[in-house]
Each structure stands twice: as C-alpha cells, then as structure tokens.
LUMTOR-197714 format. One line per field, with one value per residue (C-alpha): residue number from 1; residue in one letter; x negated, y, z negated. Coordinates in pm, whole numbers, plus 50000, padded with zeros to 5 digits. Layout:
// LUMTOR-197714
pos	c(NUM;...)
code	c(a;...)
xx	c(X;...)
yy	c(Y;...)
zz	c(Z;...)
END
This chain:
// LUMTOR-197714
pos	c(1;2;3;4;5;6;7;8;9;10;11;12;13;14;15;16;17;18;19;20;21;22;23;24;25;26;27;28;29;30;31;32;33;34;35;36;37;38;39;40;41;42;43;44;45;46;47;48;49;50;51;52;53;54;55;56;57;58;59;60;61;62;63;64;65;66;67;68;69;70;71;72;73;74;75;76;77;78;79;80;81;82;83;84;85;86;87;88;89;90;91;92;93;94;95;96;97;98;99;100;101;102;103;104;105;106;107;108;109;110;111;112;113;114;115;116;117;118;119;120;121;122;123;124;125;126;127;128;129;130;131;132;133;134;135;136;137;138;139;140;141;142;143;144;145;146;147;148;149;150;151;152;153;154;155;156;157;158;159;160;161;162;163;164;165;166;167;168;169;170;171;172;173;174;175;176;177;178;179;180;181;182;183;184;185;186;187;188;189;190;191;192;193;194;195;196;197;198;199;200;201;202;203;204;205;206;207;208;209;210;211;212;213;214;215;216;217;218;219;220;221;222;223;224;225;226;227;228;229;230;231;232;233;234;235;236;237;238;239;240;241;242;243;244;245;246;247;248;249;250;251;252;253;254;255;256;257;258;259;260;261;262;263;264;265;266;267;268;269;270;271;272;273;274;275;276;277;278;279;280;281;282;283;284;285;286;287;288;289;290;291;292;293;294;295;296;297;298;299;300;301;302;303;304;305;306;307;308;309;310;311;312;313;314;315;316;317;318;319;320;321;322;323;324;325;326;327;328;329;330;331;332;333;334;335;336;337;338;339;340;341;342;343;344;345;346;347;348;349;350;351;352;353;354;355;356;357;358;359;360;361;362;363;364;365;366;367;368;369;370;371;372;373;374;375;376;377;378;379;380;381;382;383;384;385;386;387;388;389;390;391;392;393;394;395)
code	c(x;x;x;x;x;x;x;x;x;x;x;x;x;x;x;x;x;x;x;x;x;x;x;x;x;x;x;x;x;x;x;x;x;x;x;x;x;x;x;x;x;x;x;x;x;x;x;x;x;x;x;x;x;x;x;x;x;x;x;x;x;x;x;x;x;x;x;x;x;x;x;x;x;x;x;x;x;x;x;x;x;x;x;x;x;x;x;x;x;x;x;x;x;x;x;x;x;x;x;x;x;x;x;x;x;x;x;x;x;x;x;x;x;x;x;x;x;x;x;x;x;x;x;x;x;x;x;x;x;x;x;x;x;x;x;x;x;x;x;x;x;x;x;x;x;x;x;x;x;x;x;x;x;x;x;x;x;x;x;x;x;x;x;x;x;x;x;x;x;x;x;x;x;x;x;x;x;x;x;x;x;x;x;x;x;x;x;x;x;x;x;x;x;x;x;x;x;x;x;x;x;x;x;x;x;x;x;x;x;x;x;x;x;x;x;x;x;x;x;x;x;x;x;x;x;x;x;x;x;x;x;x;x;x;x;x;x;x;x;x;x;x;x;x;x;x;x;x;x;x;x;x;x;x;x;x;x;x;x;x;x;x;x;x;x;x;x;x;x;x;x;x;x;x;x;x;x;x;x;x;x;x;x;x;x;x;x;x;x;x;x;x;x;x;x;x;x;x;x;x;x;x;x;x;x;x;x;x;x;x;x;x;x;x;x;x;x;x;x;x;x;x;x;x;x;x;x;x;x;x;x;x;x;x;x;x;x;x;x;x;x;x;x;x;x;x;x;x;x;x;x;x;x;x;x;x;x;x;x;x;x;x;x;x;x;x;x;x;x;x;x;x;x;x;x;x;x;x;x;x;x;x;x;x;x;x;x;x;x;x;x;x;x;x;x)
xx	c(47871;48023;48337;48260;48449;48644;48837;49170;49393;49646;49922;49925;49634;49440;49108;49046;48903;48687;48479;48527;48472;48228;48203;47991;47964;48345;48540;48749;49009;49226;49312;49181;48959;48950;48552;48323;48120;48389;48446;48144;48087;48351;48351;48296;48320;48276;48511;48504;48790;48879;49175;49313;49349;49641;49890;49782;49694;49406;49264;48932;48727;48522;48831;48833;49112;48981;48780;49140;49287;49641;49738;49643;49927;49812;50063;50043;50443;50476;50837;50713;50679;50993;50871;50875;51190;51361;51237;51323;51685;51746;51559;51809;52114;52043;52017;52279;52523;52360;52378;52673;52522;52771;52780;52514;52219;51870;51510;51232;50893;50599;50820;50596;50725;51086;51172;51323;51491;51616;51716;51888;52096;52219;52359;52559;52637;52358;52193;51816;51524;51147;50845;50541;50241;50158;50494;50559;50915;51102;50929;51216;51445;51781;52161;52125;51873;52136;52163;51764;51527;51158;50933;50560;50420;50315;50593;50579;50828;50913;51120;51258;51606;51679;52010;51961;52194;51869;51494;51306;50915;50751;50377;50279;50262;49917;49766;49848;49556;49791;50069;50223;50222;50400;50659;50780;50816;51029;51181;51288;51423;51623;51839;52097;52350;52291;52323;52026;51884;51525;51368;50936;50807;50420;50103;50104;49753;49818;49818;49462;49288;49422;49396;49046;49220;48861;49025;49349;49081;49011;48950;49299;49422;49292;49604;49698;50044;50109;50482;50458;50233;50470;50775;50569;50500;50851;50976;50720;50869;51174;51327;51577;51441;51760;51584;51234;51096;50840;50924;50782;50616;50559;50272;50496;50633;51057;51133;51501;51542;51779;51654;51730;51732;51519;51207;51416;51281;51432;51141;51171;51095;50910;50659;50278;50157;49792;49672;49792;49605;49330;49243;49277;49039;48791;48789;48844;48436;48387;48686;48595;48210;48343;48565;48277;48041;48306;48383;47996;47978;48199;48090;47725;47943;48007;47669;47537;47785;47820;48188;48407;48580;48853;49042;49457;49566;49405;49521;49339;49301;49091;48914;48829;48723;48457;48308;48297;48100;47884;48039;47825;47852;47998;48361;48394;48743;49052;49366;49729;50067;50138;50087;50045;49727;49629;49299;49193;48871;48905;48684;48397;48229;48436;48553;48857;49189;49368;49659;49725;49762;49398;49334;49406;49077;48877;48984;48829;48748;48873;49107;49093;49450;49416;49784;49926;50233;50207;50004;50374;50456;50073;50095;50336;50203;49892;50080;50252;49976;49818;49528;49442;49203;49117;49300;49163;49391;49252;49391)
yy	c(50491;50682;50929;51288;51414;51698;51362;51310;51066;51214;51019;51149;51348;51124;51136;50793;50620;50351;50310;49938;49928;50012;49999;50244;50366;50250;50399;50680;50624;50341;50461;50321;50426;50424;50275;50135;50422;50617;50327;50324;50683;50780;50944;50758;50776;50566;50408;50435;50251;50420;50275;50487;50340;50536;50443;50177;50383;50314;50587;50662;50868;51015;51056;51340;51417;51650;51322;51136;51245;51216;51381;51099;50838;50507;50227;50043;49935;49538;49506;49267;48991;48812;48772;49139;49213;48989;49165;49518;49436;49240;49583;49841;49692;49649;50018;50105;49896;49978;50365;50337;50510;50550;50864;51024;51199;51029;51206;50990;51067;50921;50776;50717;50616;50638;50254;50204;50525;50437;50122;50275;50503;50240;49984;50284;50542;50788;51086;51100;51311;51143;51377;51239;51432;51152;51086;51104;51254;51127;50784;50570;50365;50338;50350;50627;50857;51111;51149;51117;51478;51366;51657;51662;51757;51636;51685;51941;52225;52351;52093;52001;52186;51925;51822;51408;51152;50919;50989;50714;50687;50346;50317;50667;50698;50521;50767;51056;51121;51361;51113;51347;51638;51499;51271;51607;51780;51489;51572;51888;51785;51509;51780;51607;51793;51645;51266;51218;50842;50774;50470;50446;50096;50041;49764;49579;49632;49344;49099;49269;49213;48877;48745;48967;49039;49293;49363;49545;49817;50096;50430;50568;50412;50650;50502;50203;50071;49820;49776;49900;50225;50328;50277;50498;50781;50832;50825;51114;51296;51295;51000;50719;50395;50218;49885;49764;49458;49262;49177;49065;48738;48990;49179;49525;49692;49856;50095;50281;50598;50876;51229;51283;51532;51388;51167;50847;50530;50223;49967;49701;49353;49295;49572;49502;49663;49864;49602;49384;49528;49608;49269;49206;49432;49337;48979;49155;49227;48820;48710;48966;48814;48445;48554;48743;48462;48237;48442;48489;48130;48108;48313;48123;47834;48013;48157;47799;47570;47859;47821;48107;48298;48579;48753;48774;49112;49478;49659;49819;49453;49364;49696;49656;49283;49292;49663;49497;49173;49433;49187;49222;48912;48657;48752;48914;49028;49038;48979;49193;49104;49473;49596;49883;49895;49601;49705;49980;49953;49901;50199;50072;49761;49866;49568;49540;49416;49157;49054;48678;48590;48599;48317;48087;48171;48265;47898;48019;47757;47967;48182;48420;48499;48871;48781;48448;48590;48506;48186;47984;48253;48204;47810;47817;48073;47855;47570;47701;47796;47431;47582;47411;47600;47579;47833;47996;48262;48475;48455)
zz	c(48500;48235;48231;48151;47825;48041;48275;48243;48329;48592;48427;48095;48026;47790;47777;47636;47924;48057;48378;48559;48869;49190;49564;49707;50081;50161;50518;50378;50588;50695;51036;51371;51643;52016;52036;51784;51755;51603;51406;51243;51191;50963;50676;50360;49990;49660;49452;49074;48920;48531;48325;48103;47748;47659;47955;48122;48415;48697;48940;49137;48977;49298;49519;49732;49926;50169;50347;50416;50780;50684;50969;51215;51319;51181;51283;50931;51010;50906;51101;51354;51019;51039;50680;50570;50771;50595;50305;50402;50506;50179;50024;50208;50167;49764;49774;49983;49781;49414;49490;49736;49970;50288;50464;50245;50261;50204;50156;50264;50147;50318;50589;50881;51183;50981;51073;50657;50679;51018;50865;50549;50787;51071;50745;50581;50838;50630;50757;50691;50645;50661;50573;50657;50742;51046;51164;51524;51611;51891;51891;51652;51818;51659;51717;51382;51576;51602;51209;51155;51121;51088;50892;50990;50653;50316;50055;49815;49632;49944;50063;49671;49782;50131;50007;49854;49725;49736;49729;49855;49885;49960;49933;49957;49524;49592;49789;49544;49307;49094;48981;48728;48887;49212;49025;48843;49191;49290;48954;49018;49352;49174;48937;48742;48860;49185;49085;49308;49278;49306;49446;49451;49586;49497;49501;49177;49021;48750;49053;49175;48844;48777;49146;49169;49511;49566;49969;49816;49652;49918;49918;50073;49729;49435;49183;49082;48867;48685;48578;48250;48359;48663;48421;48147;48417;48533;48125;48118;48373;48216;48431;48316;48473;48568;48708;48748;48927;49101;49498;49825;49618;49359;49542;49473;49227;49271;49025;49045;48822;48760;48642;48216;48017;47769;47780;47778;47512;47684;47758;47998;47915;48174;48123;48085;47777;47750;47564;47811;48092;47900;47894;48248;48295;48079;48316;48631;48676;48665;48830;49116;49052;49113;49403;49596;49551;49719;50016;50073;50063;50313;50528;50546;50551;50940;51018;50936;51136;51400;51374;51600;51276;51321;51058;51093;50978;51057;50789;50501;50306;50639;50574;50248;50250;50547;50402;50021;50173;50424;50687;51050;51309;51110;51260;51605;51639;51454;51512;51449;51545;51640;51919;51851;51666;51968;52126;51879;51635;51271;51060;50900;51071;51389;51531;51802;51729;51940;52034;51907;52289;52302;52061;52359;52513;52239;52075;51670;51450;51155;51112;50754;50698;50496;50326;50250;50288;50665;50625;50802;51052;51154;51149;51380;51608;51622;51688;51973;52146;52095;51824;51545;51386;50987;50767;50532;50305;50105;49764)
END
C-alpha cells in the first residue's frame, strides 16, 4: 500500500511518510456483547499502520471514527489486579504530592467509570470532574462521591473553561486520530495563568515493535507514541514537559507538562529518536513474521494433542490476538477477573467470558495469559483452586 501525497501526519503535518503495517477485516470495536451473534456481526475495519518520518509518529491510515460506539459502557477497569492497584495508588499519590494537589480541582478526560479520579479525590480531599462519553453516573463507590460530577460526553472546547488545577487523561490519547488538534484544546484549557498541570498516560509503541506484541494493535487504537514522539507533540503545542517516563513494567508511557509560552527545546534523555524508531520499524514486519508463526504453532500444537486451551484476559489484547490468527475452536472460552464483563461475548470470534471459578470444572490444559503482568497473580489463583495447567504468556 502506498500513502497518497495529500496524507498528513496528525502530529505535525509532515507528509514524509511510510506505510508498515496490515490487518484487514478487524472488530471495530472493543466492547462486549450480550450473545455471539452480536459478537460476530460487528462492524469492522482495516488497519494501516504509517510512521511518520518527521516525528516519530504512528497512526491508522483507514480509521474511521464514525464505526467506534463510544457511547457504549465497556468495563475495561483493571482495579481488581492487585498488580495494577498497586500501580494506580503509587500513580495518584505521585501526583497528588508533585502538584500538591489538596483541596483542588481535577479535570478528568476519558474517565470511565471515574475509579482514578475517585481515587485522586479520596487521597487529597479534591473535587473532580470525569468526561467520558460511556461513563455511567451514579455507579462509583467512594467516600469522595460527594465532590465527584461525571460528564457524559466527549471532550472538546466547550468544556475548556471547567475550572482545573490538574488535567488528567489516561489512555484515551490512543483513541484520538487528531493528536494535535486535541492536545491544543487541552492547551487552551490549561492557560498559564491558571497554573493548570497536565498529566497524559499512554501504550508505549517502542515496546510493540520491538516485542512484535501484534495483540496490542487494534482498531479502537488509530495512534501510537513512543517517548520521544508524545514528548515532541506536547513541545508542539506549546507545552513544557516537566517529567517523562516509562511505568507499569514499562508497557506505558507518563508524561507531566505545564502550558508555555513558547515551543519549549528541552529534550529528554530518555527520548527515542526518528531514527531510532525508524529502525524498529523496519524489523517490526519480521519480528511480527517470527512471532505469528510461533503462536500458529501453538495453536496446532492444541488442535493436534486436543488439549482444553483458554485465554486469561478479555480485553482488547484478547481481541486483537484471536482476530490477527483468524482463531475458531482452538480456545472455547476466556477468562476475566471482572465481573463485570463475566458472562458477556468478546466482538469478533464471539466467545463468552468466565469467571475464573469456572476453571474448576472446565480443568484447561493451557492457559494463554494475554499480559505477563499477571502471570503470579494467575499462578496462584490456579494453585488455589488445585489446577495445574501449562502457562503460556504471551510475550
């Protein structure tokens, strides 16, 4: 495939880019159904990765907003990982004490169900606002509900006069196809007179194409960072990046930042450069090659020995690694900690989520573990419940 001369890079413009990438046919959305035949009737779309030779950027090509539902609750909330609340806690209270946030006001964008904002508010007395064009009001928990307004809606200049001492937006920058144009919206919310800090948390792309991690490529994500390209975009808006850093066993990206008056020229160490990432994707097409050919090996490895396989984790990695390997009856069910997405259908191949309680009967001989991350808390799940089943992560 080649890029028409009239593409530009939503980051900066540039027209100096290069086509990658390809999955064709993938679910368009990441949310879950009541039956399979839902499931499997979706809407769907292509994905044509392009990295942009002049930033460092990476977007889909043939994304098309208008076939995402954004509007439909999808419980993607990891807080029942001991693991990842661990991480969040150890995330808010870095924030609260960096930007001394007690008794303030804090903007979340992309909130969801508002359980970090909730959080952010309980450890520093805050008062909070989520917008989130799926949230559900009325449904968080918390001794801070009284100080916490949840806006059904996607963010946009409208709402760039709420009153903020922080702006914080955590793996929604992903799902915006316009980078620039929505980081200088959160711009002109942030006005330096107000002394608003900025916090964005994203997927690290640099781990994708080195790893060839082909399951954290879906549709719902149309951009992709790197360190150095997120810290470029928010220089281009006019941002000072105060810190930047790898977390959660450097799967994401932080970046902090503080609105300037003039496109700041401070450069991070740790920033990838173009040339950098160039490179990595030159040798993602045959580390991605290598890392199919394994996981189809694998699963004749299950047709052939008949071997009871289930996959640990429902979320869009699941998604995107049984549509890329056009999975059908190798695994029957999967399996999520949350019980709230319990018993629905993932889109795509549409097959049910369990809860891990089920294992006990259903005794798998595998069990695919969609992020290492969890391979200990899942260990000792299995163990409890007298399983020993081979695991498998995928990394």
């Amino acid at each position: 495939m080649s890029v028409t001369e009239d593409t530009i890079c939503p980051s900066c413009t540039s027209r100096d880019l290069l086509f990658f990438y390809e999955v064709k046919n993938v679910p368009a959305n990441n949310i879950l159904f009541s039956n399979n035949n839902e499931a499997v009737s979706l809407p769907r779309g292509d994905i044509h990765l392009v990295f942009c030779k002049s930033c460092g950027f990476i977007f889909n090509l043939d994304f098309i907003p208008s076939k995402i539902d954004y509007s439909s609750p999808a419980p993607e909330e990891q807080g029942f990982s001991p693991t990842f609340n661990a991480f969040a806690q150890r995330l808010a209270t870095h924030l609260i004490e960096t930007h001394d946030l007690y008794g303030k006001h804090i903007l979340e964008i992309g909130c969801g169900r508002g359980a970090f904002l909730a959080l952010l508010c309980e450890l520093g007395n805050n008062f909070g606002i989520g917008i989130d064009p799926s949230t559900i009001t009325g449904k968080i928990r918390s001794p801070a509900s009284n100080r916490l307004k949840f806006i059904r809606d996607f963010y946009s200049e409208y709402y760039t006069n709420l009153k903020a001492d922080l702006i914080c937006c955590r793996h929604t920058l992903e799902h915006i196809h316009n980078t620039a144009e929505f980081l200088n919206i959160v711009r002109h919310a942030a006005n330096k007179e107000k002394n608003t800090a900025v916090f964005f948390e994203v997927p690290d792309v640099s781990r994708i194409l080195i790893e060839a991690t082909f399951w954290d490529i879906n549709y719902e994500h149309c951009s992709y960072f790197n360190i150095g390209s997120l810290a470029r975009l928010f220089r281009s808006c006019k941002f000072e990046v105060t810190n930047l850093q790898k977390e959660y066993f450097d799967q994401y990206l932080l970046i902090e930042a503080k609105p300037a008056n003039r496109i700041s020229e401070r450069v991070y160490e740790i920033e990838d450069s173009v040339t950098a990432t160039s490179q990595n994707v030159k040798m993602f097409s045959s580390r991605c090659q290598e890392k199919l050919e394994f996981w189809k090996s694998q699963m004749f490895r299950i047709r052939k020995e008949k071997k009871k396989a289930i996959i640990w984790g429902s979320g869009s990695k699941c998604i995107s690694f049984m549509t890329t390997l056009a999975m059908k009856n190798e695994i029957e069910y999967i399996v999520d900690i949350n019980p709230n997405r319990q018993g629905k259908f993932i889109p795509g191949v549409g097959k049910q989520i369990m809860p891990p309680e089920f294992l006990k009967v259903y005794k798998p001989d595998i069990v695919i573990v969609m992020n290492p991350v969890y391979c200990d808390e899942i260990k000792q799940m299995l163990n409890e419940m007298s399983l020993t089943a081979e695991l498998i992560p995928c990394s």
